[in-house]
VEXDREN-518121 format. One record per residue (C-alpha): y, z, x; residue number from 1; residue in one letter. Coordinates in nm, 3 decimals. Layout:
<sites>
[[Y, Z, X], NUM, "a"]
...
</sites>
This chain:
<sites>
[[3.453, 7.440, -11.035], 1, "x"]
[[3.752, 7.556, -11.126], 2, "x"]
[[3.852, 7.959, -10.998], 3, "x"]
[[4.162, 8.128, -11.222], 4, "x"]
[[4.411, 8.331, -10.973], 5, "x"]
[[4.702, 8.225, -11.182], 6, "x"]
[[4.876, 8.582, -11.311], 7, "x"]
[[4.750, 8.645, -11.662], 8, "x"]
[[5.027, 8.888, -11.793], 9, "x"]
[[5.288, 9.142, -11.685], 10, "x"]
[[5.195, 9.296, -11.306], 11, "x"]
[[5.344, 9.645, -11.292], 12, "x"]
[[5.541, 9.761, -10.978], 13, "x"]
[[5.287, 9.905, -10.787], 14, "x"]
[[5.065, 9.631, -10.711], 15, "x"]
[[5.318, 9.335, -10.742], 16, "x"]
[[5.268, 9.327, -10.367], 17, "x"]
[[4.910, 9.337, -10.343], 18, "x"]
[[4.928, 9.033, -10.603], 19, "x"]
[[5.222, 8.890, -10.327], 20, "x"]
[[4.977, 8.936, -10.088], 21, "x"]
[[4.672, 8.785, -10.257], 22, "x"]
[[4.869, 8.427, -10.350], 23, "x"]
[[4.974, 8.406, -10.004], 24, "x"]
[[4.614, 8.444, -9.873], 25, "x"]
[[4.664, 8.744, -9.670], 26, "x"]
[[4.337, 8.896, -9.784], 27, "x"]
[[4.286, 9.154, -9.576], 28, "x"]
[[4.629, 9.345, -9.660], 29, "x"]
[[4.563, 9.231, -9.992], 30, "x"]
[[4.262, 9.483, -9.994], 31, "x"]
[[4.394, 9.717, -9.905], 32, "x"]
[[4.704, 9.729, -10.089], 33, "x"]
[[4.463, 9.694, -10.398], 34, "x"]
[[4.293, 10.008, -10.313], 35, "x"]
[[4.600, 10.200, -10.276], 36, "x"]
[[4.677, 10.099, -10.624], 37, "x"]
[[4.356, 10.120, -10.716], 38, "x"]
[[4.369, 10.521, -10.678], 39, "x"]
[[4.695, 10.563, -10.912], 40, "x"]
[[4.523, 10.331, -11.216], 41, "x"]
[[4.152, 10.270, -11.158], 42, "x"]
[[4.110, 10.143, -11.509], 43, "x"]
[[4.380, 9.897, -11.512], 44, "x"]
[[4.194, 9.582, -11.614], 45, "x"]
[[4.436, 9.330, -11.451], 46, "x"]
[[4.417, 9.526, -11.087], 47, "x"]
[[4.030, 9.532, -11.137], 48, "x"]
[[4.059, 9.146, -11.205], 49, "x"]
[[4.299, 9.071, -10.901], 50, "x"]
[[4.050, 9.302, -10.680], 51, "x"]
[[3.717, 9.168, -10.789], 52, "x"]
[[3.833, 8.757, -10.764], 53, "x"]
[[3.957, 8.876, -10.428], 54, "x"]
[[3.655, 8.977, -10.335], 55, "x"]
[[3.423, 8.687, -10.459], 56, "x"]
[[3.726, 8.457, -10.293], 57, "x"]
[[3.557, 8.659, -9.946], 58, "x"]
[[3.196, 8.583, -10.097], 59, "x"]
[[3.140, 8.965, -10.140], 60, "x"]
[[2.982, 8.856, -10.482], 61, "x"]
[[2.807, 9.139, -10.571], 62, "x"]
[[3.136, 9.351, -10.548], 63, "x"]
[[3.307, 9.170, -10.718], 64, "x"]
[[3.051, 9.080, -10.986], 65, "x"]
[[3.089, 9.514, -11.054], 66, "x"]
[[3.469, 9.533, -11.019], 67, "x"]
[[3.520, 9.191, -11.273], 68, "x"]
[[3.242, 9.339, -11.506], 69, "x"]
[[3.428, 9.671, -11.541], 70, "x"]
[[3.767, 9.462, -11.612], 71, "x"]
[[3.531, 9.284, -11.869], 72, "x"]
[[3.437, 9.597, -12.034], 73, "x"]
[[3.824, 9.712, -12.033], 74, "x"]
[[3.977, 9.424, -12.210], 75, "x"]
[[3.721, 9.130, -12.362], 76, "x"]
[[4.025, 8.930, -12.493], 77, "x"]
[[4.106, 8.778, -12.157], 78, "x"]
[[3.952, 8.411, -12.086], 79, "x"]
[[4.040, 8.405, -11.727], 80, "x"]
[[3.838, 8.710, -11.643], 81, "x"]
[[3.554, 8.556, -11.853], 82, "x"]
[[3.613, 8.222, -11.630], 83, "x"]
[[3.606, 8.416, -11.300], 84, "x"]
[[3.291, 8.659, -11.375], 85, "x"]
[[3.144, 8.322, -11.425], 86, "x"]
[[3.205, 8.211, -11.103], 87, "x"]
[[3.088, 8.508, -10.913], 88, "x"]
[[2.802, 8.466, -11.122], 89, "x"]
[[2.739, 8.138, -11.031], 90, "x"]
[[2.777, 8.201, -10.670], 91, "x"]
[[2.482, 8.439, -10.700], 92, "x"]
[[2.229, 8.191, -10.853], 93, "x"]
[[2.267, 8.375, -11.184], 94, "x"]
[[2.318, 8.053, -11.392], 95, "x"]
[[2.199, 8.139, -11.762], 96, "x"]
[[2.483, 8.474, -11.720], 97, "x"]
[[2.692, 8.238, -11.581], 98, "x"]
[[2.710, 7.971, -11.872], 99, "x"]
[[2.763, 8.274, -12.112], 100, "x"]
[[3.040, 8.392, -11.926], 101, "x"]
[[3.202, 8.031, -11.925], 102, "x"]
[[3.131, 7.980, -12.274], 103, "x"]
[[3.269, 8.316, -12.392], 104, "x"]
[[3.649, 8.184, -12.228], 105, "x"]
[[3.615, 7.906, -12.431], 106, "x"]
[[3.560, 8.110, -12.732], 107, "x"]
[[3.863, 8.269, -12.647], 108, "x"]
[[4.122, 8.011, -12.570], 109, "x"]
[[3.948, 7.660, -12.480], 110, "x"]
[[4.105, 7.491, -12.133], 111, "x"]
[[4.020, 7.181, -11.940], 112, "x"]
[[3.898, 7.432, -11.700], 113, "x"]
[[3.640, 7.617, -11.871], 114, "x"]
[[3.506, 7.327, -12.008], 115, "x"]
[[3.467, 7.176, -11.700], 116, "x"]
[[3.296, 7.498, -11.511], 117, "x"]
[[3.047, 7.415, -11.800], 118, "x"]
[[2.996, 7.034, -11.697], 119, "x"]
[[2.964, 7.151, -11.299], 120, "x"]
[[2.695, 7.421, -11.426], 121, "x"]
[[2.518, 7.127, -11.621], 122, "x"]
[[2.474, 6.829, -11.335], 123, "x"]
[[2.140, 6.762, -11.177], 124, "x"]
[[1.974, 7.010, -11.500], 125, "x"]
[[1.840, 6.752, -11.681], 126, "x"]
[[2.073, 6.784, -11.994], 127, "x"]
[[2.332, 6.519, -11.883], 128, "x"]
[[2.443, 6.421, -12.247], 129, "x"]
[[2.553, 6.796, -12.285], 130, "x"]
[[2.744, 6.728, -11.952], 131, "x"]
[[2.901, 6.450, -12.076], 132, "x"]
[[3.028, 6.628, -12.384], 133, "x"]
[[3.164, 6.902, -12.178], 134, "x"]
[[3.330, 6.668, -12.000], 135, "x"]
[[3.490, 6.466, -12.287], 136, "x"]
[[3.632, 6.775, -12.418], 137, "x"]
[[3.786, 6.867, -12.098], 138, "x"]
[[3.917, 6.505, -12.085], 139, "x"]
[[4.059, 6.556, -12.388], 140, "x"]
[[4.265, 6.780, -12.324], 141, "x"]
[[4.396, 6.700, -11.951], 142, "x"]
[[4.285, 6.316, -11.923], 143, "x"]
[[4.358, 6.359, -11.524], 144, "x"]
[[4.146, 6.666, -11.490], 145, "x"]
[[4.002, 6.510, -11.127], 146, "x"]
[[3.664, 6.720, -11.142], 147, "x"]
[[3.593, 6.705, -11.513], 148, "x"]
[[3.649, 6.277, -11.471], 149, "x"]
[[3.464, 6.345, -11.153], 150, "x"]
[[3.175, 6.534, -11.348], 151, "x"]
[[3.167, 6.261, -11.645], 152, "x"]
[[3.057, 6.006, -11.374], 153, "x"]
[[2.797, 6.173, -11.225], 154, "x"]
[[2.649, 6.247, -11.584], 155, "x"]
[[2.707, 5.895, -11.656], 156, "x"]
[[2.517, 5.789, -11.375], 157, "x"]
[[2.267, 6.110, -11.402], 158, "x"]
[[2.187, 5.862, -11.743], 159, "x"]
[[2.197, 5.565, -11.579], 160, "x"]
[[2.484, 5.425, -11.737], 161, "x"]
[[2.581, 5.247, -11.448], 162, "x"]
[[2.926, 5.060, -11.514], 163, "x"]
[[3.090, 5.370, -11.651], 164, "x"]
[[2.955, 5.603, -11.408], 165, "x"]
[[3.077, 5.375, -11.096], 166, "x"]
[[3.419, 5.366, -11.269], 167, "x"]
[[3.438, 5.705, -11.247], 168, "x"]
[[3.267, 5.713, -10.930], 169, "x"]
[[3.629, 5.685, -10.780], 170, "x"]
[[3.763, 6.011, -10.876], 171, "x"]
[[3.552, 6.206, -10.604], 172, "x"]
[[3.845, 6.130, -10.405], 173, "x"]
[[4.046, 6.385, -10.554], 174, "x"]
[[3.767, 6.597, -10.693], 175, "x"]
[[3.532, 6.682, -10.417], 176, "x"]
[[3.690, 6.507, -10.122], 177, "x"]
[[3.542, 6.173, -10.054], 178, "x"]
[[3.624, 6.016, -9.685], 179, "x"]
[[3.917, 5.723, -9.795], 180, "x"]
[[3.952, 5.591, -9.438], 181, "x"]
[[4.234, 5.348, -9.421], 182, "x"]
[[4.142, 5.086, -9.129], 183, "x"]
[[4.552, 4.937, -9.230], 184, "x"]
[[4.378, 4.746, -9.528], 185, "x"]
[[4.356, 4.717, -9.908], 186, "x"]
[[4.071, 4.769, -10.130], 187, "x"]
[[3.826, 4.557, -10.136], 188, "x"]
[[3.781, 4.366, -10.423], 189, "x"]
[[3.404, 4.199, -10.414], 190, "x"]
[[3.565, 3.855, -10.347], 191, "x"]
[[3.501, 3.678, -10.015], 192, "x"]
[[3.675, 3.817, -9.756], 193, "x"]
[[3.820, 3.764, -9.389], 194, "x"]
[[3.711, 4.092, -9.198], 195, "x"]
[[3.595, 4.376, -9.405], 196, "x"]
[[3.522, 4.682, -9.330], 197, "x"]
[[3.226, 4.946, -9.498], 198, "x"]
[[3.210, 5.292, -9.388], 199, "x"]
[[2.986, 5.523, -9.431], 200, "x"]
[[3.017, 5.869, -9.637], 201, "x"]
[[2.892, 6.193, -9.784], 202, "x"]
[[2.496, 6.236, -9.637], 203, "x"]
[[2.249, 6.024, -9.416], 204, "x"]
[[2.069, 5.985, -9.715], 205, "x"]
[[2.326, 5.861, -9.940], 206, "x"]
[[2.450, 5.660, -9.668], 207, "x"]
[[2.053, 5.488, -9.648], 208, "x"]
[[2.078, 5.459, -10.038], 209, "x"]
[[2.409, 5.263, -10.092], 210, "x"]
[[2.297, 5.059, -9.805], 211, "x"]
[[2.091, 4.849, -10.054], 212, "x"]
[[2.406, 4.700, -10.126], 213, "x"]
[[2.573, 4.631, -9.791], 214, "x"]
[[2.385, 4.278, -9.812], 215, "x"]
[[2.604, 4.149, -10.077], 216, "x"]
[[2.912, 4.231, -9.851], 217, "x"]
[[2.738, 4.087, -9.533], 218, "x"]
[[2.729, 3.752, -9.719], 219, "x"]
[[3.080, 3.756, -9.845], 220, "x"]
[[3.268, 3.862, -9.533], 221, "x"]
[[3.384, 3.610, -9.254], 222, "x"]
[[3.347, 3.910, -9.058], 223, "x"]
[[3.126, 4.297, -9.145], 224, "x"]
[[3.208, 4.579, -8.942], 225, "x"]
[[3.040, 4.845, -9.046], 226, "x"]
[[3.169, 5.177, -8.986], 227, "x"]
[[2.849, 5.424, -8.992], 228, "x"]
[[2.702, 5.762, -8.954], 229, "x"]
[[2.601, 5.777, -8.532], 230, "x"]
[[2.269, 5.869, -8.588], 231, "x"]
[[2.214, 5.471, -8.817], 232, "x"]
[[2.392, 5.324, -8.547], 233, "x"]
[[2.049, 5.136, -8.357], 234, "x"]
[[1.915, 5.082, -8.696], 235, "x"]
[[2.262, 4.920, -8.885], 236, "x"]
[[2.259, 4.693, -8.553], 237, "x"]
[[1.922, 4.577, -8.545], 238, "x"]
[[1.916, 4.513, -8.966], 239, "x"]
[[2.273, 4.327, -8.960], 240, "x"]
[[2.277, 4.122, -8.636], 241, "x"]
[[2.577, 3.933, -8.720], 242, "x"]
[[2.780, 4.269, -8.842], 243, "x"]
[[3.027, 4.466, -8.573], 244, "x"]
[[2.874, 4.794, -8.622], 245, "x"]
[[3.023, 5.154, -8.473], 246, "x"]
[[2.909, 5.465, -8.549], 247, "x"]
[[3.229, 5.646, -8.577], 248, "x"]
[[3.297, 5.736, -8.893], 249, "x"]
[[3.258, 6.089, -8.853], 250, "x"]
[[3.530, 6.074, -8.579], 251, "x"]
[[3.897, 6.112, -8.697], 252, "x"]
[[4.040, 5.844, -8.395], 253, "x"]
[[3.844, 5.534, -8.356], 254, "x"]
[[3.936, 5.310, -8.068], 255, "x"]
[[3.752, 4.984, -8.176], 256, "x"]
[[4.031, 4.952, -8.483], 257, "x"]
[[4.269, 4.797, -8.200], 258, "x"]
[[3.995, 4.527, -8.090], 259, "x"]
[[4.084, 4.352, -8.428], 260, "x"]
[[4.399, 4.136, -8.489], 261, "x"]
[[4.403, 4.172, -8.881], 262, "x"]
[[4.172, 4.404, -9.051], 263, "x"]
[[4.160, 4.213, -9.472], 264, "x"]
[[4.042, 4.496, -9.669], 265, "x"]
[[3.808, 4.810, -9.653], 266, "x"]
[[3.566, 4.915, -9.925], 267, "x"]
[[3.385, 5.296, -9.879], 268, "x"]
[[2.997, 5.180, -9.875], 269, "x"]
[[2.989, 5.458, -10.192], 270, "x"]
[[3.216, 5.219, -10.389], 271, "x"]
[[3.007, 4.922, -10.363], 272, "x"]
[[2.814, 4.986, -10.700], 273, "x"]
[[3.139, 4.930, -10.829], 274, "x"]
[[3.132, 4.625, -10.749], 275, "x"]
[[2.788, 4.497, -10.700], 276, "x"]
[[2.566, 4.774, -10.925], 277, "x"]
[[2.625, 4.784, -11.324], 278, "x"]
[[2.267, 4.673, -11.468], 279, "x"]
[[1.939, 4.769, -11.413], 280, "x"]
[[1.885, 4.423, -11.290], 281, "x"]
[[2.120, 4.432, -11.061], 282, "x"]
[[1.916, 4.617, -10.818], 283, "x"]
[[1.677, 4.490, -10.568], 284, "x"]
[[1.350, 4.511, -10.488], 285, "x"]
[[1.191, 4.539, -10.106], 286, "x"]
[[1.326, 4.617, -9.821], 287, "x"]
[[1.682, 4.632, -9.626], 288, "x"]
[[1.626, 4.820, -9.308], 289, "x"]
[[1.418, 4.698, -9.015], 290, "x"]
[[1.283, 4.937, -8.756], 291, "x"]
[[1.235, 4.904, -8.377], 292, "x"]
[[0.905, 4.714, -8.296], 293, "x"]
[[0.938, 4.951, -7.936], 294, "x"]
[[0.968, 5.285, -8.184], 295, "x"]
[[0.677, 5.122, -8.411], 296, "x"]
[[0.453, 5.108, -8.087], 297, "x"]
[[0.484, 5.450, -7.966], 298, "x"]
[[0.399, 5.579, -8.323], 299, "x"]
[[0.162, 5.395, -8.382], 300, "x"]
[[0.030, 5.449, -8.058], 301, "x"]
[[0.026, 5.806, -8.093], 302, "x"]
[[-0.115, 5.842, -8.436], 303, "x"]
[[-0.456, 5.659, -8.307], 304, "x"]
[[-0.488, 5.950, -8.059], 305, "x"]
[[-0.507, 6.200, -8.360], 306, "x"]
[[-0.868, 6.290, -8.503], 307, "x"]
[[-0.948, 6.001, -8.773], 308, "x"]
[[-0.882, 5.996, -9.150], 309, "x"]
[[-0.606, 5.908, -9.393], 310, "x"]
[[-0.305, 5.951, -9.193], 311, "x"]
[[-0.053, 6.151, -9.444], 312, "x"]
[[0.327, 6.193, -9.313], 313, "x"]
[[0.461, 6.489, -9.511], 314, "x"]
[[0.812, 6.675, -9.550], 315, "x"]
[[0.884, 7.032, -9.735], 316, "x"]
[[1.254, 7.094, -9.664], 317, "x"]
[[1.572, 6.924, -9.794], 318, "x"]
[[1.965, 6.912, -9.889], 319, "x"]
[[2.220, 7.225, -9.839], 320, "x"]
[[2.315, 7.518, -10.026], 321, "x"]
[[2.578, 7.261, -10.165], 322, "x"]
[[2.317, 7.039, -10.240], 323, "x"]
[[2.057, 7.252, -10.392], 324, "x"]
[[1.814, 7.320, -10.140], 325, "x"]
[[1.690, 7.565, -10.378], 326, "x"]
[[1.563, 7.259, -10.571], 327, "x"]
[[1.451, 7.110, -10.287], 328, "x"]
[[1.255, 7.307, -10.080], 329, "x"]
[[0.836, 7.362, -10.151], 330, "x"]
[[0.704, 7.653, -9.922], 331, "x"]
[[0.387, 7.504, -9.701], 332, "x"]
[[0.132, 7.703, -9.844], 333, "x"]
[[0.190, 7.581, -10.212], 334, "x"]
[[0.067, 7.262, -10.010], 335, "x"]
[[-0.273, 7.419, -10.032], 336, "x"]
[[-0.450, 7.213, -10.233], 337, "x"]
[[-0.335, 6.895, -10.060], 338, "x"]
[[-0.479, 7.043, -9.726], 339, "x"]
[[-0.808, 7.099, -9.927], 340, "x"]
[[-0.826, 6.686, -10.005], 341, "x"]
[[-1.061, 6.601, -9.739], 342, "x"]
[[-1.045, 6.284, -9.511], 343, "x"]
[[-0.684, 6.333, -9.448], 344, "x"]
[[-0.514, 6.371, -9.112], 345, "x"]
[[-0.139, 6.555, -9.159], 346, "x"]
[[0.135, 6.411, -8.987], 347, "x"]
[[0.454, 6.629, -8.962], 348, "x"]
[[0.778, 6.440, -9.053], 349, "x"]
[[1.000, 6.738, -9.128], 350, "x"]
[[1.336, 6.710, -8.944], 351, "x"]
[[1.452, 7.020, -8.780], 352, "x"]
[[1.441, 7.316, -8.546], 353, "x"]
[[1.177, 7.501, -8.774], 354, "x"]
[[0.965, 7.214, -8.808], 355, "x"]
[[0.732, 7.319, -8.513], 356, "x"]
[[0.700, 7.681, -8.640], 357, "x"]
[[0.631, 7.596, -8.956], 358, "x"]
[[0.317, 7.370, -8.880], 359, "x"]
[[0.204, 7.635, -8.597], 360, "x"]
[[0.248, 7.926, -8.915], 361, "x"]
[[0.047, 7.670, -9.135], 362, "x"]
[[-0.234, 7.625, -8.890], 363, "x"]
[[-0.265, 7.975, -8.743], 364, "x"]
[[-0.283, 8.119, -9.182], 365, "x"]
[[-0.452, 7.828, -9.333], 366, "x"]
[[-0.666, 7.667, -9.052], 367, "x"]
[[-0.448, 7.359, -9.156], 368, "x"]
[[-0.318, 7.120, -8.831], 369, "x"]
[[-0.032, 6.954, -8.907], 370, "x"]
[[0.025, 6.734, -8.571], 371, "x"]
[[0.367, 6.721, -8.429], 372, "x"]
[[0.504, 6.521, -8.179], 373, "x"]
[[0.891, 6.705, -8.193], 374, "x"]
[[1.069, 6.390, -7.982], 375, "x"]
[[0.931, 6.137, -8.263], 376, "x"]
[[1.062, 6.362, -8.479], 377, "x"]
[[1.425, 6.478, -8.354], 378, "x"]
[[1.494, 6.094, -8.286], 379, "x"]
[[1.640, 5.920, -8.567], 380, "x"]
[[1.455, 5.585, -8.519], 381, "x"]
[[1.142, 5.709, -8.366], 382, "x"]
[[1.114, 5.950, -8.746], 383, "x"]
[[1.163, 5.621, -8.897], 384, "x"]
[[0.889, 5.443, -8.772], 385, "x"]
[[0.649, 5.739, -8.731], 386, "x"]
[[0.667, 5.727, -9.127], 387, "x"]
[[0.629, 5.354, -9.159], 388, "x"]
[[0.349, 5.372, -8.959], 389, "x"]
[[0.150, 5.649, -9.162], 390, "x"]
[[-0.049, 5.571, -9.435], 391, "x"]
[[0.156, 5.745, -9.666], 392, "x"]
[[0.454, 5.962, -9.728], 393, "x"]
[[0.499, 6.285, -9.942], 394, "x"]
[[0.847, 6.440, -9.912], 395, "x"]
[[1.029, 6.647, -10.116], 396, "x"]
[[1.394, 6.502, -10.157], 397, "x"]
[[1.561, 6.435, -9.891], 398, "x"]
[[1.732, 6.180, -9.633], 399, "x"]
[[1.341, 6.087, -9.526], 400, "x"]
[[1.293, 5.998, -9.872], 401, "x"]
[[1.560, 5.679, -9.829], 402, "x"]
[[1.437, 5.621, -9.477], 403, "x"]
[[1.122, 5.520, -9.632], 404, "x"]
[[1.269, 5.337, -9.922], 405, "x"]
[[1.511, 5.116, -9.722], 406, "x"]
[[1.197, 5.012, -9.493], 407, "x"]
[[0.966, 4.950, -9.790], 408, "x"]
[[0.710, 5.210, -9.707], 409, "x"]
[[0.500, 5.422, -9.992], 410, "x"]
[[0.641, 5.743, -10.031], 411, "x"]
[[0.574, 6.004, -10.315], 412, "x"]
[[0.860, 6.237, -10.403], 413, "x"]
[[0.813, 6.592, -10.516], 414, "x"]
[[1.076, 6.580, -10.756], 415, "x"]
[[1.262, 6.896, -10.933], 416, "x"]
[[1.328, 6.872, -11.275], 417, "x"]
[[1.685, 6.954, -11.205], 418, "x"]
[[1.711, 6.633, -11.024], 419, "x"]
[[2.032, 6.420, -10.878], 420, "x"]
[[2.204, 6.052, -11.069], 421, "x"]
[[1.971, 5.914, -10.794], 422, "x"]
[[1.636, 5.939, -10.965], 423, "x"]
[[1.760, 5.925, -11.372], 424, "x"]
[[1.462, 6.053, -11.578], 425, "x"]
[[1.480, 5.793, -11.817], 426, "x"]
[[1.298, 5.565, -11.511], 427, "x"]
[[1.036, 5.752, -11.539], 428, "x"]
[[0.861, 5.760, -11.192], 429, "x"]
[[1.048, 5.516, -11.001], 430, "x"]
[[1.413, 5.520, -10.927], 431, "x"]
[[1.594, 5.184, -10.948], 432, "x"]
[[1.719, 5.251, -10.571], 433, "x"]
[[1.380, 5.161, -10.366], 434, "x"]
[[1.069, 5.025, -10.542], 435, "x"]
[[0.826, 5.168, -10.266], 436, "x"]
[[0.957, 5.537, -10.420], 437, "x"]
[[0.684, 5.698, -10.633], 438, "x"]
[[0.829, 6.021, -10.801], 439, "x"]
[[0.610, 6.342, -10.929], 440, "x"]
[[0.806, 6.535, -11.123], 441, "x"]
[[0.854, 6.869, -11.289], 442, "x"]
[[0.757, 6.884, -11.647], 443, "x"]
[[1.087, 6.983, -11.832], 444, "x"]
[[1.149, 7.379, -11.793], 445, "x"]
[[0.853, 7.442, -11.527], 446, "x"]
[[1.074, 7.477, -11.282], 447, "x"]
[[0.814, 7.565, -11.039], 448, "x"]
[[0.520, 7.324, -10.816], 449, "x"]
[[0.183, 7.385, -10.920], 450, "x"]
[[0.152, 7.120, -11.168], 451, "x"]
[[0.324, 6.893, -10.949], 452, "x"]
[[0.136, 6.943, -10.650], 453, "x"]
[[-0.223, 6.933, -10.860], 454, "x"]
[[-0.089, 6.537, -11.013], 455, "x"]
[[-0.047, 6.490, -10.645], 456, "x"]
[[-0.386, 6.600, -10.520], 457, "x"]
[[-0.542, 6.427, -10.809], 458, "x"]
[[-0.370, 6.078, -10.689], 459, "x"]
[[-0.412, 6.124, -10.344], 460, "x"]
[[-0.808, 6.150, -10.375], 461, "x"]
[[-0.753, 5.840, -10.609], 462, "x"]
[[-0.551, 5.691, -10.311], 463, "x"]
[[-0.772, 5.785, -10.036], 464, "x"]
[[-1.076, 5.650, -10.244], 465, "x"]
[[-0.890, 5.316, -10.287], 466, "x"]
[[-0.807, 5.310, -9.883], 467, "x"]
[[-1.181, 5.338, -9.847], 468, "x"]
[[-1.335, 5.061, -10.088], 469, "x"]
[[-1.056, 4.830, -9.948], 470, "x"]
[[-1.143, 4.885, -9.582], 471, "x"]
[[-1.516, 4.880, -9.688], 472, "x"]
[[-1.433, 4.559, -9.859], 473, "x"]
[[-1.304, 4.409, -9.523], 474, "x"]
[[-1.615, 4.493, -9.331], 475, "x"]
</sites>
């Protein structure tokens, strides 16, 4: 999203050095110059606008949401302090104020910017087509606008229009910073190839989900190096036996580069729906990912020491404040009347330092045990086949999600409404990306999990009944 600290009109004499300041980044003798100036003219709507984008620049949002709302109230004419009240509103999870703001620039002088704060405040909401047309008009009027083209692709893909979206795709380069590592070779084109080289970018989980695709390049390239994320290292090896794989591309200096006379062409494992994804039908169903048959046995090992019943990996916590873990996150307790579905033994597959304290705060408030065996967990691997070896998977969304999907195992996904180009609502509940993926979502504007987790409790007792006539069957 786009922030306005360009000068919007004449800056009088005595705080043309606190604006000197502020451009060069010196923000804390921008302050204070600021406030010096602030005591000769404390209703001068430009200084209020300098002071209160300087202060959401140092994420003191609620400061500077009063100081740009009192330059608001002194002049309305002024887009740019429209666009940057927007921000600071955005920053502070006040969204509907936010759009208003955004909306109320346009009114006053419509920029590529504005329209594109609009698009940004419109992906993963659900209402991709207004995206789009946010977009378009941005586009419009600066056709090299990186975020707005950036913006139009994920709403393209958010719609699952595939070709257009991936020909976007390649504007995250300049938009949001997507790794280009160089490896002294052109772009890959899809044709066969000497030595190619795929590396890994943005998340685990994204990294797991364009993996579906590193098959086609394994079967055009003489030679696949795969350049991945360290923690896929064991499990890129073990699924692509034939494939150099190093899990380096996190580090700036790789060594292994100079083991290779001629490097033919590189291709970001992100860009390979370019090349390979454009149709529904293009994507695949089963799995891609093996696991460790030593892993496997230690799970499965461990789950038959646990009391018996439906054995039920689940998953409550996911993404980044970047990411929307506000979306993606489903407090234990609202669990409840999963816990209540009896014949189930829990299995904890929740990644992270809190993942113990959570289950012993479950059990000790709802007389729920959620077993936990923390070094399954904190190993990479060993998480991966501890879910493959449970009956089932519930997760919210998150890189478990794909760890499941790439190894074919049944997972339900607690999906928000405001959801990601990865699930596209016009599949329903699947997601073209993993067929074993079953997706519960929000209905459209209950943004909260009680309906959600009651569909869930209602299938799982259908499951569980299923599980028994089957194994009653085989007796």
């Amino acid at each position: 999203m786009a922030l306005m600290t360009k000068d919007v009109g004449f800056i009088p004499e005595h705080y043309r050095g606190a604006r000197q300041l502020h451009i060069e980044g010196r923000f804390p003798e921008a302050e204070a110059a600021y406030s010096v100036a602030l005591n000769q003219t404390p209703e001068d709507f430009l200084l209020l606008f300098f002071a209160g984008t300087l202060f959401m620049q140092t994420k003191r949002y609620g400061l500077g949401l009063t100081v740009l709302f009192r330059s608001v109230e002194l002049n309305q004419q002024v887009p740019e302090v429209f666009n940057n009240l927007g921000m600071c509103l955005k920053n502070m999870g006040r969204h509907a104020e936010a759009m208003l703001a955004f909306q109320r620039a346009i009114r006053i002088k419509p920029e590529a910017d504005y329209y594109n704060n609009v698009a940004s405040m419109l992906i993963n909401t659900a209402t991709a087509q207004k995206c789009l047309d946010a977009c378009n008009n941005a586009v419009h009027m600066e056709p090299n606008h990186p975020q707005a083209q950036w913006n139009k692709a994920l709403a393209h893909l958010e719609l699952g229009q595939w070709k257009q979206g991936w020909e976007g795709y390649k504007w995250g380069y300049r938009a949001m910073g997507r790794a280009n590592r160089q490896y002294d070779a052109t772009n890959w084109d899809g044709k066969p190839v000497g030595t190619l080289v795929v590396f890994g970018e943005q998340g685990i989980g994204d990294e797991l989900l364009f993996n579906t695709i590193l098959h086609e390049a394994y079967e055009r390239a003489d030679q696949l190096i795969i350049d991945c994320h360290p923690r896929l290292l064991e499990m890129f090896q073990r699924s692509f036996p034939k494939a150099h794989v190093y899990g380096t591309r996190k580090q700036l200096n790789i060594e292994w580069f100079y083991k290779y006379e001629r490097i033919d062409a590189k291709c970001s494992i992100a860009d390979l729906p370019r090349l390979f994804r454009n149709t529904d039908g293009s994507f695949p169903d089963g799995k891609y990912l093996l696991t460790d048959p030593n892993r496997d046995g230690q799970a499965r090992a461990w789950l038959k020491t646990l009391p018996p019943g439906f054995k039920v990996g689940i998953s409550w916590q996911g993404g980044t404040p970047a990411t929307h873990t506000e979306f993606r996150c489903i407090a234990p307790p609202a669990f409840q009347p999963l816990f209540n579905v009896p014949g189930v033994t829990w299995v904890n597959l929740q990644y992270g330092d809190n993942s113990q304290k959570v289950a012993d705060a479950i059990r000790q408030d709802h007389g729920i045990t959620i077993h936990t065996n923390k070094p399954l967990i904190d190993d990479f691997d060993s998480l991966t086949s501890l879910a493959g070896q449970c009956d089932l998977v519930i997760s919210v969304d998150q890189s478990l999600v794909w760890q499941c999907g790439a190894i074919g195992k049944e997972c339900w996904v607690l999906m928000p409404d405001r959801t990601s180009w990865r699930f596209p609502h016009r599949f329903g509940a699947r997601t073209p990306w993993a067929a074993s993926l079953r997706l519960f979502r929000q209905e459209p504007g209950r943004w909260e999990w009680g309906h959600v987790i009651q569909n869930v409790q209602n299938s799982l007792i259908e499951r569980i009944g299923q599980d028994v006539l089957m194994q009653e069957a085989a007796e």
